[in-house]
BAFI-3210 file (N, C-alpha, C; in Angstrom, 3 decimals, decimal comma, padded with zeros to 6 digits):
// residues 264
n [1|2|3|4|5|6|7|8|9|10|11|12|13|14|15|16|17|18|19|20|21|22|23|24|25|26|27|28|29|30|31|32|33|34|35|36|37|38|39|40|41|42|43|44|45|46|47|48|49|50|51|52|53|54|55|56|57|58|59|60|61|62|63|64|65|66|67|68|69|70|71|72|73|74|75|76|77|78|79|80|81|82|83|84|85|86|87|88|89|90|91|92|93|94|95|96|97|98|99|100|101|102|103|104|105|106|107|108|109|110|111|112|113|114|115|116|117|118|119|120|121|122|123|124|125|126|127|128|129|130|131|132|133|134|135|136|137|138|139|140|141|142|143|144|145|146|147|148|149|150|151|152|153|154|155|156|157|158|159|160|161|162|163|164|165|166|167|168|169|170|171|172|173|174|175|176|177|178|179|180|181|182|183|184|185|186|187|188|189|190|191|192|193|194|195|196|197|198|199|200|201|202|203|204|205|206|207|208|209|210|211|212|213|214|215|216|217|218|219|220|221|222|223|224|225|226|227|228|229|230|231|232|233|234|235|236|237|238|239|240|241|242|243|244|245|246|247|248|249|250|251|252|253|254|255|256|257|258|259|260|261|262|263|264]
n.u [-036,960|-037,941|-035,688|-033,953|-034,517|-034,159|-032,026|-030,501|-031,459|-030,546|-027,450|-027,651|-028,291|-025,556|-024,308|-025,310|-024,898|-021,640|-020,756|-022,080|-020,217|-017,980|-017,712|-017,707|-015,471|-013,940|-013,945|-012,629|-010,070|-009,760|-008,829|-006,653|-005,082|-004,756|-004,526|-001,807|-000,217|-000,025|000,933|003,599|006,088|006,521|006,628|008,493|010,533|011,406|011,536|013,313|012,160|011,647|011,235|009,689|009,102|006,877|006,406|004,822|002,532|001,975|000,547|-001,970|-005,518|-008,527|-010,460|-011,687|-008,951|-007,085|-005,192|-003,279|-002,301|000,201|-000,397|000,848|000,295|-002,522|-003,458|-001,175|-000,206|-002,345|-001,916|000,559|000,615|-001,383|000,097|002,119|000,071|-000,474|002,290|002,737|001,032|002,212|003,700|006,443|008,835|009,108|009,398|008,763|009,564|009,670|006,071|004,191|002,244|000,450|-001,824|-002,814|-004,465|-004,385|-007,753|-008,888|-009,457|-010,272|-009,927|-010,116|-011,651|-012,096|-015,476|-015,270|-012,961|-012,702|-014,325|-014,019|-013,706|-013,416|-011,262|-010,069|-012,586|-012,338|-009,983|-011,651|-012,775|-011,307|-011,878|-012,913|-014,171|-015,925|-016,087|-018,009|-015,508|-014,911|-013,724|-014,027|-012,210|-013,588|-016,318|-019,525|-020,885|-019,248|-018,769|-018,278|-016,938|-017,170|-019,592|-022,698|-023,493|-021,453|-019,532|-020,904|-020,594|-017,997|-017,282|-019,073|-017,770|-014,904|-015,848|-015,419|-013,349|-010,353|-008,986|-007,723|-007,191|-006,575|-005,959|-005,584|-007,043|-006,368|-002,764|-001,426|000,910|001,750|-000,659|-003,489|-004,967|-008,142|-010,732|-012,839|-011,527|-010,261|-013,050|-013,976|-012,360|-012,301|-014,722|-015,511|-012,879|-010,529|-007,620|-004,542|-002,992|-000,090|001,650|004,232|005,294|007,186|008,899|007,346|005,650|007,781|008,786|006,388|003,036|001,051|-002,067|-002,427|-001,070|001,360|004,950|006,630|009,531|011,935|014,273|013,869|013,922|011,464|009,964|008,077|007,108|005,730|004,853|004,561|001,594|-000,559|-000,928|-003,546|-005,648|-009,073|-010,357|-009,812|-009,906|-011,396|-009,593|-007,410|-006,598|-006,497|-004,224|-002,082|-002,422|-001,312|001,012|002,326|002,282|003,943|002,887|002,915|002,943|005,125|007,358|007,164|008,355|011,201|011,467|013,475|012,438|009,279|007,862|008,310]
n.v [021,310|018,948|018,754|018,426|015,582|014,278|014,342|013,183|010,627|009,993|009,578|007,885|005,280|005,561|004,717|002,402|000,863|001,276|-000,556|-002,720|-003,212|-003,745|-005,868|-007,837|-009,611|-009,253|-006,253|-005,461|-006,894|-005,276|-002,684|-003,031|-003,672|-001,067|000,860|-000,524|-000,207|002,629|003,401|001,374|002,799|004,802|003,330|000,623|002,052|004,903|004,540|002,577|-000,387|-002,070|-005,495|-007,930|-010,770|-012,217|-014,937|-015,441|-015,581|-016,956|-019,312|-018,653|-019,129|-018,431|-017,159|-014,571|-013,353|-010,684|-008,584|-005,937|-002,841|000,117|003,736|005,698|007,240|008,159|006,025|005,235|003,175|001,160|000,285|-000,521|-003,050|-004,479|-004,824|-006,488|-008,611|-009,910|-010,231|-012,182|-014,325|-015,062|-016,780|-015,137|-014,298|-012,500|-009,757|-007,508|-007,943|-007,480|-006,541|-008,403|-009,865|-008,350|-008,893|-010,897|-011,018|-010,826|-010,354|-010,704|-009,726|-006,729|-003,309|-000,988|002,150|005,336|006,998|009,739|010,031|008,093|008,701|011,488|011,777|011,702|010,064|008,603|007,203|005,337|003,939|002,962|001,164|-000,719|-002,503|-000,925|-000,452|001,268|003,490|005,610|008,146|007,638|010,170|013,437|016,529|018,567|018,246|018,545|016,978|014,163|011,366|008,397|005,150|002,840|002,412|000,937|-000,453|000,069|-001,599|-004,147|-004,405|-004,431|-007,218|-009,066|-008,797|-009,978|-012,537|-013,669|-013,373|-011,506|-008,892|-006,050|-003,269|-000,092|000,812|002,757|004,354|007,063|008,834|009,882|009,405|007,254|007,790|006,729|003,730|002,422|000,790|-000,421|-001,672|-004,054|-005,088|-006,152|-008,363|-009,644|-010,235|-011,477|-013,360|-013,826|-014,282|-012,803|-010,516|-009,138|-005,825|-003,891|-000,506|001,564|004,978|005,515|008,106|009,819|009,414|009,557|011,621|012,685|012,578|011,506|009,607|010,767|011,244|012,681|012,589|011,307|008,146|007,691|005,086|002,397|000,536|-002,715|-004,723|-008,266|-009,627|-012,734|-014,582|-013,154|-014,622|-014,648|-014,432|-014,885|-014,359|-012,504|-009,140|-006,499|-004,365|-005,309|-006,778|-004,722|-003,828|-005,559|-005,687|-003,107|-002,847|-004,741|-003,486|-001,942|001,162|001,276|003,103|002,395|002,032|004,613|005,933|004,896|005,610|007,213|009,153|011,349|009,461|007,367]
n.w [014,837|013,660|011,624|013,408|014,394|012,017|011,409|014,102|013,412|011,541|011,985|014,039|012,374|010,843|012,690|013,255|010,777|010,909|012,714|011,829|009,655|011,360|011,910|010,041|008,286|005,967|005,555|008,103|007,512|004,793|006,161|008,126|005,881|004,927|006,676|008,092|005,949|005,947|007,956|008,292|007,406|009,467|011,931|011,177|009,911|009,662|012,225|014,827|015,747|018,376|019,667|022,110|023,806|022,586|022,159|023,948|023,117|020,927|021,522|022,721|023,448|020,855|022,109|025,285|025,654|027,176|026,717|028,908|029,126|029,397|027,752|025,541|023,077|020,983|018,525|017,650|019,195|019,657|016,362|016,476|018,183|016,559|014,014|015,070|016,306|013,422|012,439|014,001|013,737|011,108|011,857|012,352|014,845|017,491|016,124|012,387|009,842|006,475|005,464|004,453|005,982|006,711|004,093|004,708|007,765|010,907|012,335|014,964|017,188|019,385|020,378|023,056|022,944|023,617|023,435|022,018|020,850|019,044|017,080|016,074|013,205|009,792|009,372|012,388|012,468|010,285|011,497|013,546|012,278|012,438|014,407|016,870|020,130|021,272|024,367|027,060|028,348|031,681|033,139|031,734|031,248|030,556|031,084|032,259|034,241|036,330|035,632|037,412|037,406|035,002|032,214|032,471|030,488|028,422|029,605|029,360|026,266|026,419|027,264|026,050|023,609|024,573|024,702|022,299|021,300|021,499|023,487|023,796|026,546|027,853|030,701|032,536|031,581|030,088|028,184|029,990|032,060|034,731|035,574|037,752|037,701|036,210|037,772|036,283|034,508|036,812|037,437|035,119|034,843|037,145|036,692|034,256|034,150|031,757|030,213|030,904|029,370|030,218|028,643|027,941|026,581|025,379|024,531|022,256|022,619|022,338|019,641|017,654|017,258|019,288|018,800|016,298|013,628|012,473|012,520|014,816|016,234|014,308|014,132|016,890|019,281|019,804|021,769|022,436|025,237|025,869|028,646|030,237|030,721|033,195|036,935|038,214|041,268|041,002|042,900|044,141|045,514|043,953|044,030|044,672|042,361|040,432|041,207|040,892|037,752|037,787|038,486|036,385|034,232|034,274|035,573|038,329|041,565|043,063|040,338|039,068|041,375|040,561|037,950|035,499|033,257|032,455|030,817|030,042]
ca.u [-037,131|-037,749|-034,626|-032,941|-034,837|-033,904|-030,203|-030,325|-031,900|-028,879|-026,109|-027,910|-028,228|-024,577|-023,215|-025,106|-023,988|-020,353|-021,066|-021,930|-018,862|-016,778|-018,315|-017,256|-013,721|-012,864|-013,873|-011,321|-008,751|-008,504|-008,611|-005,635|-003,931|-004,488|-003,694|-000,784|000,480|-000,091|001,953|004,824|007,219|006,867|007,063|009,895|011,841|012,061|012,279|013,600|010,757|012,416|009,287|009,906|008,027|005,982|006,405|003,860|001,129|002,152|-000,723|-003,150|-006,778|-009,041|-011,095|-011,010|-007,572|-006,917|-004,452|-003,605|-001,249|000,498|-000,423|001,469|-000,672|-004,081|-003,662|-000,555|-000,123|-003,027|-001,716|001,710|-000,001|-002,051|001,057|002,795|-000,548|-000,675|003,428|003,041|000,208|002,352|005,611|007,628|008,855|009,904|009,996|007,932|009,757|008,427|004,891|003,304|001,272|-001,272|-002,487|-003,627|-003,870|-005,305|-008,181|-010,068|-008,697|-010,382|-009,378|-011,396|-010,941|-012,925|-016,301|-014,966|-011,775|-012,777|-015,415|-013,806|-013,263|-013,768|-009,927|-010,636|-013,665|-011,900|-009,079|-012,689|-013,159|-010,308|-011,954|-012,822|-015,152|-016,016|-016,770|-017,535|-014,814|-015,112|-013,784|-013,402|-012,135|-014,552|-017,816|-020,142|-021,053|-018,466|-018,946|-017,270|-017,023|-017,878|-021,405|-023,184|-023,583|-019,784|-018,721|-021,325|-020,112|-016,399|-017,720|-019,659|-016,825|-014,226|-015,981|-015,459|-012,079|-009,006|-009,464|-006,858|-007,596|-005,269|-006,697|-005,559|-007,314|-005,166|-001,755|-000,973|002,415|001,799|-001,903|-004,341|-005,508|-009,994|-011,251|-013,473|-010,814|-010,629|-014,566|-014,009|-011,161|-013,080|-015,912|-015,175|-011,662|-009,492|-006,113|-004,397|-001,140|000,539|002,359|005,082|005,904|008,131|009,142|005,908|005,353|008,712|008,380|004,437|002,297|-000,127|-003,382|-002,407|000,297|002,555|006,243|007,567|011,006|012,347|015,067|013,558|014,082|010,013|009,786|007,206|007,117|004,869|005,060|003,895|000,291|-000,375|-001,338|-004,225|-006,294|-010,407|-011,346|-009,520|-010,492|-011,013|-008,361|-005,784|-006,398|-006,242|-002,898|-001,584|-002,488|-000,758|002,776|002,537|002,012|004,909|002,903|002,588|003,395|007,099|007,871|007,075|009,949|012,850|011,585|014,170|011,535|007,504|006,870|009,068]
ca.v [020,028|018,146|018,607|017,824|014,568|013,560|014,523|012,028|009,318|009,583|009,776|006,486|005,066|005,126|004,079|000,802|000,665|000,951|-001,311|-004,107|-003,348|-003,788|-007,723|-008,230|-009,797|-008,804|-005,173|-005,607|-006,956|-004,113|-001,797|-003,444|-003,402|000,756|001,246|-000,594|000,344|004,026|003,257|000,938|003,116|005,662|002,445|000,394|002,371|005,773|004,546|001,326|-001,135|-003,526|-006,013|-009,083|-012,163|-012,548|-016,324|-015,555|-014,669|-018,575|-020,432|-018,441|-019,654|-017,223|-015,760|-014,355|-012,687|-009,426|-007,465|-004,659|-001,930|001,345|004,114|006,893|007,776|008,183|005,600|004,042|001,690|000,267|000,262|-001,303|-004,055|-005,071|-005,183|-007,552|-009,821|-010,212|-011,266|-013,744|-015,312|-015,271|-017,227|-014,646|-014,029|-010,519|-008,757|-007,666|-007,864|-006,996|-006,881|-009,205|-010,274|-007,559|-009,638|-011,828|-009,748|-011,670|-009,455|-011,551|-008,610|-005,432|-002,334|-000,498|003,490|006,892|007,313|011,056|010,023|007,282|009,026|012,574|012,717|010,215|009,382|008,250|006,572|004,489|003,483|002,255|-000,174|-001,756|-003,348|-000,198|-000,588|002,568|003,925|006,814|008,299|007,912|011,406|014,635|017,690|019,669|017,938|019,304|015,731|013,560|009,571|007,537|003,639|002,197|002,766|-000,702|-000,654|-000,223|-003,221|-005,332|-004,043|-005,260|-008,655|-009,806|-009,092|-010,373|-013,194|-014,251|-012,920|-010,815|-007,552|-004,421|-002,108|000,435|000,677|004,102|005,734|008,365|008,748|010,781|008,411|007,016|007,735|005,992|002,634|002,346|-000,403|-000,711|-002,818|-004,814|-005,457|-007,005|-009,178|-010,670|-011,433|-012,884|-014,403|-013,728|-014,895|-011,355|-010,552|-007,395|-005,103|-002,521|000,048|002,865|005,931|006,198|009,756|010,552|009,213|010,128|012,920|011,975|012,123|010,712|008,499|011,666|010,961|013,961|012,476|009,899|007,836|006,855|003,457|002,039|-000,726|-003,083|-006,013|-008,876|-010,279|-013,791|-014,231|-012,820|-015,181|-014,076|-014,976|-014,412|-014,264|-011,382|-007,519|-005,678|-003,144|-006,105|-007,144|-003,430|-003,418|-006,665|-005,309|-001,719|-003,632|-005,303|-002,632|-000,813|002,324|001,520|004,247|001,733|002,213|006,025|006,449|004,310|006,071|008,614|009,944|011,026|008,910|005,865]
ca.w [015,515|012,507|011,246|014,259|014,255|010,976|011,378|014,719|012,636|010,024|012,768|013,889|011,037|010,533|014,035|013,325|009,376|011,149|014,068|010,928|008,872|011,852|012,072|008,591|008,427|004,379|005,493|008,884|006,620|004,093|007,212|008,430|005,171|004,305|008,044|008,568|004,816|005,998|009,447|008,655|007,594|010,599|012,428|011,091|008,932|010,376|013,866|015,248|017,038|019,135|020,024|022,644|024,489|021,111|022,151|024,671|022,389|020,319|021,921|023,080|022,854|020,189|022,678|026,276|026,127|027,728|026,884|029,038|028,322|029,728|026,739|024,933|021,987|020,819|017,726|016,892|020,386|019,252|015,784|016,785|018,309|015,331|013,214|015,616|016,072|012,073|012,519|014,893|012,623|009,561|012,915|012,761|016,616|017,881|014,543|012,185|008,810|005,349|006,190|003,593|006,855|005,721|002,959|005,345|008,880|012,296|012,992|015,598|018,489|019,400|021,418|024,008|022,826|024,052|022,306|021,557|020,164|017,861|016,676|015,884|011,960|008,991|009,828|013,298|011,922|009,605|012,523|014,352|011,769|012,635|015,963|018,215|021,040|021,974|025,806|027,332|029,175|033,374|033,357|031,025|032,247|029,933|031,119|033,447|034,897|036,569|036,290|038,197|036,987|033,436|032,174|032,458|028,723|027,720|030,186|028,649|025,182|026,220|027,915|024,882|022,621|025,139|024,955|021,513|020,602|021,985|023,291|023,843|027,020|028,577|032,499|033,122|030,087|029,526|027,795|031,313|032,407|035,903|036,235|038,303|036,597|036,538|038,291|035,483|034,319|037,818|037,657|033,871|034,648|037,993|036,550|033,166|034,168|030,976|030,263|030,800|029,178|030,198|027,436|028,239|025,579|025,707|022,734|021,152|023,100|021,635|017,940|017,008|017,665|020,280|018,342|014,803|013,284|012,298|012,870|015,432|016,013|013,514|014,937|018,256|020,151|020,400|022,882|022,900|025,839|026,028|029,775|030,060|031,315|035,158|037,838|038,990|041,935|040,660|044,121|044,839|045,400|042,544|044,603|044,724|040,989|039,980|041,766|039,762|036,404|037,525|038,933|035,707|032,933|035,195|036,365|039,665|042,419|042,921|039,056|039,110|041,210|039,847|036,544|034,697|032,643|033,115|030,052|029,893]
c.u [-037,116|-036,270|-033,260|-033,643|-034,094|-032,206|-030,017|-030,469|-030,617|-027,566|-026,403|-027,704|-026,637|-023,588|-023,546|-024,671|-022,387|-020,196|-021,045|-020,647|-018,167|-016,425|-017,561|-015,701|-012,760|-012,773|-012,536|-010,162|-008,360|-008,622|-007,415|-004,741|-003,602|-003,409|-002,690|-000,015|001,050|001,193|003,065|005,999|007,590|007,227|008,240|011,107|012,370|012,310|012,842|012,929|011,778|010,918|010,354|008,817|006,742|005,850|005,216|002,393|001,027|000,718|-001,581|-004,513|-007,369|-009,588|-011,245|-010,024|-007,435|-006,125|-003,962|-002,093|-001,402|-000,041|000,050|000,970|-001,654|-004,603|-002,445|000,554|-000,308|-002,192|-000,546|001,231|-000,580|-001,306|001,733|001,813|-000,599|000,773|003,235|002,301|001,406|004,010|006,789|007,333|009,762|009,972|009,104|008,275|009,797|007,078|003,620|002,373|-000,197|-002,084|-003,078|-003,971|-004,758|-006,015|-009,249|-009,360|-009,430|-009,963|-010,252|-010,739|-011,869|-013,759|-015,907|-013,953|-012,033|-013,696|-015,403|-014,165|-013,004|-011,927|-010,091|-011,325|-013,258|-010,736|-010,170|-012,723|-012,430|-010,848|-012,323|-014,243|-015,200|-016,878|-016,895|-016,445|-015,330|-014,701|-013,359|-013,154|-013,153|-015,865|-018,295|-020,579|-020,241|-018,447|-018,246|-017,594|-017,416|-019,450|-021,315|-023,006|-021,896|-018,967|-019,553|-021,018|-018,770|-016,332|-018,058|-018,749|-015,252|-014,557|-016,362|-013,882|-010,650|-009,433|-008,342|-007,610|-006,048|-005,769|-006,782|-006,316|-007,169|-003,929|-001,032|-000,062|001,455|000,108|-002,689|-005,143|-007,275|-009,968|-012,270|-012,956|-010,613|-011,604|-014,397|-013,449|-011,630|-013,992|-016,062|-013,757|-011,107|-008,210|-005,853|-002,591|-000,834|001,729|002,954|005,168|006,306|008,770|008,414|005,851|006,409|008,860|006,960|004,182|001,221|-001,528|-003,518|-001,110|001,449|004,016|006,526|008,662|011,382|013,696|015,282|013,279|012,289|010,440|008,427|007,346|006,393|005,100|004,249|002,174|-000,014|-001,168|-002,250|-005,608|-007,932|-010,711|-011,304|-010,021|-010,510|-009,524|-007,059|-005,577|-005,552|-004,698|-001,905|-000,926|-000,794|001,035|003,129|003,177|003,426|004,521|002,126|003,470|005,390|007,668|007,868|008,503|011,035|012,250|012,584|013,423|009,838|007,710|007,468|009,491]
c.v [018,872|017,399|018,071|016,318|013,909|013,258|013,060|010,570|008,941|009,357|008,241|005,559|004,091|004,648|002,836|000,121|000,148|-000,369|-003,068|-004,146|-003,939|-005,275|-008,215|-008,273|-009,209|-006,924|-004,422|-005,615|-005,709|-003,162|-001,613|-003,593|-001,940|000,763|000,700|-000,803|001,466|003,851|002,563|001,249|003,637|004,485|001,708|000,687|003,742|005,766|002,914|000,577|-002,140|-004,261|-007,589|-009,605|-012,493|-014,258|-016,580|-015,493|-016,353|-019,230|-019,999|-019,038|-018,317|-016,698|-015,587|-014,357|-011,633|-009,024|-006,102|-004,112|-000,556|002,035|005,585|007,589|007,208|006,827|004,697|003,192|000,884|-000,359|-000,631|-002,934|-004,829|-005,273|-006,300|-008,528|-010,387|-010,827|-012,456|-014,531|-015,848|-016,352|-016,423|-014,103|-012,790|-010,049|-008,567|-007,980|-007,242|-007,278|-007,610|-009,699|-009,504|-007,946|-010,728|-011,854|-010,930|-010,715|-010,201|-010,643|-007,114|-004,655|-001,440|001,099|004,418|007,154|008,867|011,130|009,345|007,454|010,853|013,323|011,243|009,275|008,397|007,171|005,303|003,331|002,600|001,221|-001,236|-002,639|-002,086|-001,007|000,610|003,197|005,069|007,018|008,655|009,557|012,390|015,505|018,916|019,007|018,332|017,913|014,993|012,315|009,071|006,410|003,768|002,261|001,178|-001,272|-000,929|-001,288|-004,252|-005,471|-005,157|-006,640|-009,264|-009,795|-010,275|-011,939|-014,400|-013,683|-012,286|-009,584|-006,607|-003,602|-001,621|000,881|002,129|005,165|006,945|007,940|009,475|009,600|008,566|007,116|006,814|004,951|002,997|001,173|-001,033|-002,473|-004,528|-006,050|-006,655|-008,196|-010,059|-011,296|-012,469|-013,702|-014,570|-014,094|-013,385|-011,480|-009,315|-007,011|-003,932|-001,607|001,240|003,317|005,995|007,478|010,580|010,568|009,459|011,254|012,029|011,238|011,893|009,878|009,181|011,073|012,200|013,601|011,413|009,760|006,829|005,550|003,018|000,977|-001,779|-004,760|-006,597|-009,306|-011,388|-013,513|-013,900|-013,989|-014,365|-014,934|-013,927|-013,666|-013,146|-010,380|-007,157|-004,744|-003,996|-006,803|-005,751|-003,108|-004,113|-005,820|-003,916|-001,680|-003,788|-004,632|-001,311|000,850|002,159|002,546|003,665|002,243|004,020|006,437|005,477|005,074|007,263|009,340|009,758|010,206|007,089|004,830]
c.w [014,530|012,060|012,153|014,351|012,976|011,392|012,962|014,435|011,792|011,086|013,527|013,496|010,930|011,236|013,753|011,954|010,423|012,358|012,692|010,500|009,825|012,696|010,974|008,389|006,913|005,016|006,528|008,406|005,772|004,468|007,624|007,195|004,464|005,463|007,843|007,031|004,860|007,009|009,470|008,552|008,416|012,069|012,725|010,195|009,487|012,108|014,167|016,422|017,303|020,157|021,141|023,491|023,405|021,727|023,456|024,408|021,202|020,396|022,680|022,907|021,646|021,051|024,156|026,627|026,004|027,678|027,402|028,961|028,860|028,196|026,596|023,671|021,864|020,040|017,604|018,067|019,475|017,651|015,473|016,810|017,093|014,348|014,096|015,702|014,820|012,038|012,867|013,950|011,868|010,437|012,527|014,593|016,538|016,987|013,415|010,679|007,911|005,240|004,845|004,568|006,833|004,553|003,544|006,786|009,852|012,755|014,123|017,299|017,705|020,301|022,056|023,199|023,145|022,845|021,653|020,442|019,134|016,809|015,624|014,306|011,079|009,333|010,903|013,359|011,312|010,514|013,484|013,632|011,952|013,803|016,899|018,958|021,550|023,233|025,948|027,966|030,954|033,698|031,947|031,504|031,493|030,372|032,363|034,555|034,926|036,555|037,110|037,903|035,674|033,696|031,967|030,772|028,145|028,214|029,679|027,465|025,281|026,579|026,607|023,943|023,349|024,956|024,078|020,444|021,415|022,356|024,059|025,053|027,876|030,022|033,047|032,460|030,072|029,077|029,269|032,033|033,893|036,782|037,198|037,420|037,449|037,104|037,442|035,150|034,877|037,138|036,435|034,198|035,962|037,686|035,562|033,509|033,124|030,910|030,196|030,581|029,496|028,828|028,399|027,702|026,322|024,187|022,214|021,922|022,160|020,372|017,672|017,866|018,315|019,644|016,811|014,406|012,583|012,923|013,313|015,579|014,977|014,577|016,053|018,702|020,272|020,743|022,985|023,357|025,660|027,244|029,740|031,029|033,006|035,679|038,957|039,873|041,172|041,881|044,879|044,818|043,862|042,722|043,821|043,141|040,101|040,173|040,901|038,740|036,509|037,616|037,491|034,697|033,457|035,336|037,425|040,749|042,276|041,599|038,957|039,869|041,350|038,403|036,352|034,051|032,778|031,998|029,346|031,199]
res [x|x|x|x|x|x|x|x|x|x|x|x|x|x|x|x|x|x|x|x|x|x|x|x|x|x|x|x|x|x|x|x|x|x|x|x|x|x|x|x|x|x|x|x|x|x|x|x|x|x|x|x|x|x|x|x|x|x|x|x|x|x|x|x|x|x|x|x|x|x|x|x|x|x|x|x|x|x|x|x|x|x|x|x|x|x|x|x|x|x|x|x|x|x|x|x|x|x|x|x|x|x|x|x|x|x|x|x|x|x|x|x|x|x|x|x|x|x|x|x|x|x|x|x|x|x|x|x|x|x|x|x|x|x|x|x|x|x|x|x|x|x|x|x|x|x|x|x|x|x|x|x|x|x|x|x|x|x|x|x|x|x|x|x|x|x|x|x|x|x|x|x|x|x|x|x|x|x|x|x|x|x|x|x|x|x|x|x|x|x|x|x|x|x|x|x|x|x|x|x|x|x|x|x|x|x|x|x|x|x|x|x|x|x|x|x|x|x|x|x|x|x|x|x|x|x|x|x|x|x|x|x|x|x|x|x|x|x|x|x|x|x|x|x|x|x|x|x|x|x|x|x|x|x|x|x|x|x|x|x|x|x|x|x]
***
């Protein structure tokens, strides 16, 4: 018992150690310049990123903007993303260059990700520092208890940050093409009122390995849209917001079938 006490104290301990670091903008920055040192060649040299509507992302305000986003891997979406917000900083549009923008990276954007996943392995760990926010997941298929909705705690988590910066969520949480978006999402986006940009991407399933920044095909076409900001009524349902977002991010039931493939 002891010992299991202590050992909870240290595992403590170091969630709120990481919880500071991940306040601290020099420690962000040379997060963002290992990471996207580690990631730009599997990025833009062995595959070809084709990035557009960057000109939508120009004049944003710094904080309360929502990003939401279909997702195909565990890590390097997110990862994508954070190389194109550090472009736009440095005015380049659609493209990301030679990435001298890591010497000076825009980390004022975090990403919502699965307390399991971001949490797995000092790798993982280090990818948190970049900005995670970490939730539980609404469902696992290994857990003996089923939630349903966001725990109160992890939507006040994403509110309070939302509400001083940029923040990354993918609605459906899963990489599972066409899933059912959370209403979690909804609930957020009614009550704080965010500027919400939708993101498309397509070929990350096919270029990376799901749960690390491995290159499985080189070659492959990556896609990533920006759609200008949605017009959204506050007042509406969470249902009919939920529906918005899901039109937007193109996996709504309509997009499922005109699709050629589950994952594009």
């Amino acid at each position: 018992m002891v010992i299991l006490y202590f050992a909870f104290r240290s595992m403590s301990a170091m969630s709120k150690l990481a919880e500071r670091l991940k306040k601290i903008k020099l420690v962000k920055a040379l997060v963002y310049a290992l990471v996207g040192a580690l990631s730009y060649p599997g990025i833009a040299l062995r595959n070809k990123l084709k990035i557009s509507g960057t000109e939508h992302l120009e004049n944003l305000p710094d904080r309360n903007v929502l990003f939401v986003s279909n997702h195909q891997t565990y890590f390097v979406d997110v990862i994508v993303f954070l190389h194109i917000f550090c472009a736009v900083k440095w005015r380049k549009r659609n493209r990301l260059g030679v990435p001298f923008y890591l010497l000076s990276p825009f980390t004022n954007v975090h990403f919502v990700a699965a307390e399991e996943t971001i949490t797995k392995n000092w790798i993982t760990k280090l990818y948190a520092l970049a900005g995670a926010i970490s939730v539980k997941r609404t469902w696992n298929r290994d857990a003996t208890v089923q939630r349903k909705g966001l725990d109160p705690s992890d939507t006040r988590k994403i509110e309070r940050t939302l509400d001083k910066s940029w923040v990354i969520t993918f609605p459906q949480g899963t990489t599972k093409p066409f899933a059912p978006g959370r209403k979690g999402t909804a609930y957020i986006i009614k009550k704080n009122q965010p500027i919400i940009i939708p993101i498309v991407i397509g070929g990350f399933w096919r270029a990376f390995k799901k749960k690390g920044i491995g290159v499985r095909k080189a070659g492959t076409l990556l896609t990533v849209k920006f759609k200008e900001p949605l017009d959204i009524d506050y007042n509406d349902s969470t249902e009919r917001i939920l529906e918005q977002v899901m039109v937007a991010i193109e996996q709504s039931p309509e997009h499922m079938q005109k699709s050629h493939h589950p994952q594009d």
